[in-house]
Legacy VTK file of the C-alpha trace (Angstrom):
# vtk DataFile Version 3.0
C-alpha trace
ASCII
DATASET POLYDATA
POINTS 165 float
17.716 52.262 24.230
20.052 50.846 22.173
21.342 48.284 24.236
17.558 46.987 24.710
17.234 47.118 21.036
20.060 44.841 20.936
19.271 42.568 23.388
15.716 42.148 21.692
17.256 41.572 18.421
19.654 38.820 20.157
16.768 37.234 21.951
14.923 36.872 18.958
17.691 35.551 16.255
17.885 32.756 19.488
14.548 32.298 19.451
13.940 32.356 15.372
17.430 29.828 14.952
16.001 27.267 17.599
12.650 27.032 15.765
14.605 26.561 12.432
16.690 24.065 13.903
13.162 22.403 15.257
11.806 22.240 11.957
14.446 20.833 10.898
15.241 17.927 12.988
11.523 17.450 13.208
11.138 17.086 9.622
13.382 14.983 9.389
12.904 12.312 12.416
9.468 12.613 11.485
10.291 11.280 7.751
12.308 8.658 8.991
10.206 7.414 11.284
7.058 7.336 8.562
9.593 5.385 6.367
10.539 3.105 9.196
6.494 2.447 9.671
5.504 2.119 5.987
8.586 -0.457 5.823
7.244 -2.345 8.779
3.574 -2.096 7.906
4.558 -3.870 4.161
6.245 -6.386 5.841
3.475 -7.491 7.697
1.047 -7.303 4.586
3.728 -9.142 2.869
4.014 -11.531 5.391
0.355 -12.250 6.217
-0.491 -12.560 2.401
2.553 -15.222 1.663
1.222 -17.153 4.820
-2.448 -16.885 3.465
-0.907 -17.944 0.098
1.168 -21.028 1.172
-1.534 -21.974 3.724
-4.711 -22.214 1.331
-6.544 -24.866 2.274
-9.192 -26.727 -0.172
-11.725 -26.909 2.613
-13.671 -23.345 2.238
-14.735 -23.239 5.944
-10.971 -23.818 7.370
-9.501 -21.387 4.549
-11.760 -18.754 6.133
-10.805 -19.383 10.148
-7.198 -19.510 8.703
-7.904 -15.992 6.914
-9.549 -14.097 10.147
-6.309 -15.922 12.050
-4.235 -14.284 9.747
-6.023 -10.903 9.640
-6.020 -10.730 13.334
-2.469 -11.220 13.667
-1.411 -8.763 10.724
-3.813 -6.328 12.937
-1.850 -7.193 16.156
1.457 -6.730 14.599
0.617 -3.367 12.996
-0.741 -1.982 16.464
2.651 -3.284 18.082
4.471 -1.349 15.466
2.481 2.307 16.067
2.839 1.333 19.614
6.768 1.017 19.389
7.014 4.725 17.889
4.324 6.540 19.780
6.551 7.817 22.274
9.222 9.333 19.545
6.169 10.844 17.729
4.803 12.430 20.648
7.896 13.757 21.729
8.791 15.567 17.838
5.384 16.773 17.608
5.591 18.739 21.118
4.296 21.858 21.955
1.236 22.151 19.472
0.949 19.649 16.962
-0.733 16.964 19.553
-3.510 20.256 19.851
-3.488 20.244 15.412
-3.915 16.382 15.463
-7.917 16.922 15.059
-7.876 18.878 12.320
-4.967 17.215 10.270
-6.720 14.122 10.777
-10.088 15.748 9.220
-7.855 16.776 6.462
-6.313 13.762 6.083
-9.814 11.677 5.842
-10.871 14.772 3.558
-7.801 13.455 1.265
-8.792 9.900 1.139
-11.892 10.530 0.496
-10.960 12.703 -2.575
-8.473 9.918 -3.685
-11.404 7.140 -3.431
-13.834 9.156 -5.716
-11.139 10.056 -8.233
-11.394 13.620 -7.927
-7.172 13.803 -7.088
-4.652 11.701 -8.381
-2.535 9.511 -5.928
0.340 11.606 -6.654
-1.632 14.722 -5.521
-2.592 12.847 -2.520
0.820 12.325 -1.239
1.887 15.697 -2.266
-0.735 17.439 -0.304
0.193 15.160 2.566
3.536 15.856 2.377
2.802 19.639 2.032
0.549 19.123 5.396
3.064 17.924 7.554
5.942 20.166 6.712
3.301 23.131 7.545
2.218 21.440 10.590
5.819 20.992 11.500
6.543 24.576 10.515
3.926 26.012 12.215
4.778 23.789 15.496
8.183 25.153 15.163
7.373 28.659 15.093
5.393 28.018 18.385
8.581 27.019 19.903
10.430 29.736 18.941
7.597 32.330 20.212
7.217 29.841 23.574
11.565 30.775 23.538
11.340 33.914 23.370
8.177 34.878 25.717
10.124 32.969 28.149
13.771 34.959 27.302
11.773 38.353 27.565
10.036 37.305 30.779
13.337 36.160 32.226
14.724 39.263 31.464
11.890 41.545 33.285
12.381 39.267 36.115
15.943 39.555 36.491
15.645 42.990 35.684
13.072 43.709 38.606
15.321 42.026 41.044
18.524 43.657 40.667
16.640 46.871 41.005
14.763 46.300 44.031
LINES 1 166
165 0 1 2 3 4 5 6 7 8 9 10 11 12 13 14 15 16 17 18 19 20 21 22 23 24 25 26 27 28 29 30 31 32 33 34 35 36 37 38 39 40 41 42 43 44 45 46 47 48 49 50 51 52 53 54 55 56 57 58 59 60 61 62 63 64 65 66 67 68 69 70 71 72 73 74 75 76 77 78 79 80 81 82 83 84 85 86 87 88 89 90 91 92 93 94 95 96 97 98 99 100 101 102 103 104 105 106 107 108 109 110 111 112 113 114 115 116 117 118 119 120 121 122 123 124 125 126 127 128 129 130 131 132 133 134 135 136 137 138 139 140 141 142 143 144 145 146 147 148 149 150 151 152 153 154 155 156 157 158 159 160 161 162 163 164
């Protein structure tokens, strides 16, 4: 009995150690890779508004072509950037958050909404968010350890059956 006790214990310090390691590393990529698109994304605001700004044009009727030219390729180039770190986003937000992505995005549209009306501050707004995705993150993590250790205790039983039979 003690010996199982043990092993359980073991199996689960594994388990609870690779989902705070998750969180973790998670957090983290997950931060860099929201700086690395807010960097991106202001570059090609920056960019599109300096063009618009160098290439005014007297003539009202060109100014506007040249504006929906611009628009259209500050929309390209932001799509090309979300494109570019889809894949890395994906993979940190594996095994649940992809299955939370409806309902953070209701709360995140919930947020803006509060921030356009004026009933929260922007600083609130980014704190909430921030408070979001480390709980999303946490509670992905935690999934990961419980998916560890189901697996570790079913592994066990296995093993267990065979060398008895």
């Amino acid at each position: 009995m003690n010996t199982t006790w043990f092993r359980v214990h073991r199996v689960f310090t594994v388990a609870l150690l690779i989902s705070l390691l998750h969180f973790i590393i998670t957090s983290a990529v997950s931060h860099y890779i929201s700086i690395q698109i807010g960097t991106q994304m202001g570059r090609v605001v920056a960019g599109g508004l300096i063009e618009a700004y160098e290439k005014s044009p007297q003539n009202p009727q060109k100014s506007e072509e040249e504006a929906k030219r611009i628009h259209q390729d500050m929309k390209n180039e932001s799509e090309d950037i979300i494109e570019k770190w889809k894949i890395p986003l994906i993979l940190i937000s594996l095994p649940i958050k992809p299955l939370m992505d409806p309902f953070l995005k209701k709360i995140r549209e919930t947020r803006m909404h509060m921030v356009l009306a004026k009933e929260i501050s922007k600083e609130q707004f980014y704190t909430r968010g921030i408070m979001i995705d480390y709980t999303a993150n946490f509670v992905n993590s935690v999934a990961l350890g419980l998916i560890i250790y189901v697996i570790f205790k079913c592994s066990k039983k296995i093993s267990r059956n065979i060398t008895s039979n």
